[in-house]
N, C-alpha and C positions, 0 to 999 in steps of 0.2 A: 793907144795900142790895144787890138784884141788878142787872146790869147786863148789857143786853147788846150788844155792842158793833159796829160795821159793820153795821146793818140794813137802811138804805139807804144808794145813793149816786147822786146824779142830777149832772150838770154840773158835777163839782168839789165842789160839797157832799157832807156824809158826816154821819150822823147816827147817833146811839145812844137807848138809852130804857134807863133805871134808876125806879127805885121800890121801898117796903117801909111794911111800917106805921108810920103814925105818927098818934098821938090831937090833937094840935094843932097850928100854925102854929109855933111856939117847934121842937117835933119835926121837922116838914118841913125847918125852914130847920136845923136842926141836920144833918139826913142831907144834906143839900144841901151843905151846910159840909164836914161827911166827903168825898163826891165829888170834891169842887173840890181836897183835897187829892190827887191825883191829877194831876201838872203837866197834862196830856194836857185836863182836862178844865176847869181852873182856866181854860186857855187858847182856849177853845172861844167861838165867837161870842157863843151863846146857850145857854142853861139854863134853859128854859120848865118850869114844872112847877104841877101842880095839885093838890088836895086835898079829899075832899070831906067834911066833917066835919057831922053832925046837927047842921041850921039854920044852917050857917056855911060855907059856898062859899071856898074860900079859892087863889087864884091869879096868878101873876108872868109875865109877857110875857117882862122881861129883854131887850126891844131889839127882839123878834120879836114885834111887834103882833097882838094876836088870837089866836096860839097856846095861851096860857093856858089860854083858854075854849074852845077846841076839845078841847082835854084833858080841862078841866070837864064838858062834856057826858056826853061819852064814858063816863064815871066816873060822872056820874048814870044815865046811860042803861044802865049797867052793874050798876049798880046798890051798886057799891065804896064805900063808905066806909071814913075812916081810914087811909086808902093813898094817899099821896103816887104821882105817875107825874113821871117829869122826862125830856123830849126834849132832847136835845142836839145842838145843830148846828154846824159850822163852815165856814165861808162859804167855797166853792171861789172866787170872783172872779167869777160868773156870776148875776142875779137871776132868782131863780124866779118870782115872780110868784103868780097861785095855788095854783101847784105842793106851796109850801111848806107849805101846809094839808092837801096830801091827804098828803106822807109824816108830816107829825105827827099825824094819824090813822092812818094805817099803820103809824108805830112804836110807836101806843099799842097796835092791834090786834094787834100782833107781843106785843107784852108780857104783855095778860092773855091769851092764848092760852099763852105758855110759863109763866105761874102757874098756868094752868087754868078761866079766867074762861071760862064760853061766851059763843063770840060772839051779839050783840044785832041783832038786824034795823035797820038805817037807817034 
């Protein structure tokens, strides 16, 4: 799994984006599992991450409603499958509001940019 680490930080929150391939749900949550051993990231608010696998969408909030699918799109729209993406956030004590959607599209767009994905028109 790549990770990359401080990509944003707005209010106290600080976020990362990691991903790599994986052929199924059982896969995703297994590199997810790897992550987490990581105390740094075991301990992180949220761990939103998506998947886009032929005919099967597959996606976890983890606390952060809606991020999921904000991942999900993106990954369709990208056209990615097979490639888990997982934002990670940890809560500075300040709420974002709809903020928190635009850096979880920011740290996906940071990601397939540093894999090589061209960016997708909005």
């Amino acid at each position: 799994m790549t990770t990359f680490d401080g990509v944003i930080s707005d209010r106290g929150s600080k976020y990362a984006v990691s991903g790599g391939p994986a052929e199924s749900r059982a896969e995703a949550e297994a590199l997810l599992k790897a992550l987490k051993r990581k105390k740094k990231f075991a301990k992180a608010t949220h761990n939103t991450w998506a998947l886009l696998l032929p005919g099967e969408p597959v996606k976890a909030d983890d606390g952060e409603a809606g991020a999921g699918m904000v991942i999900l799109r993106m990954l369709e729209r990208a056209g990615l499958e097979n490639h888990v993406i997982v934002v990670t956030r940890w809560f500075g004590g300040t709420h974002l509001g709809g903020d928190r959607f635009r850096h979880v599209q920011e740290a996906v767009r940071i990601y397939l940019a540093e894999i090589g994905v061209p960016p997708v028109a909005e």
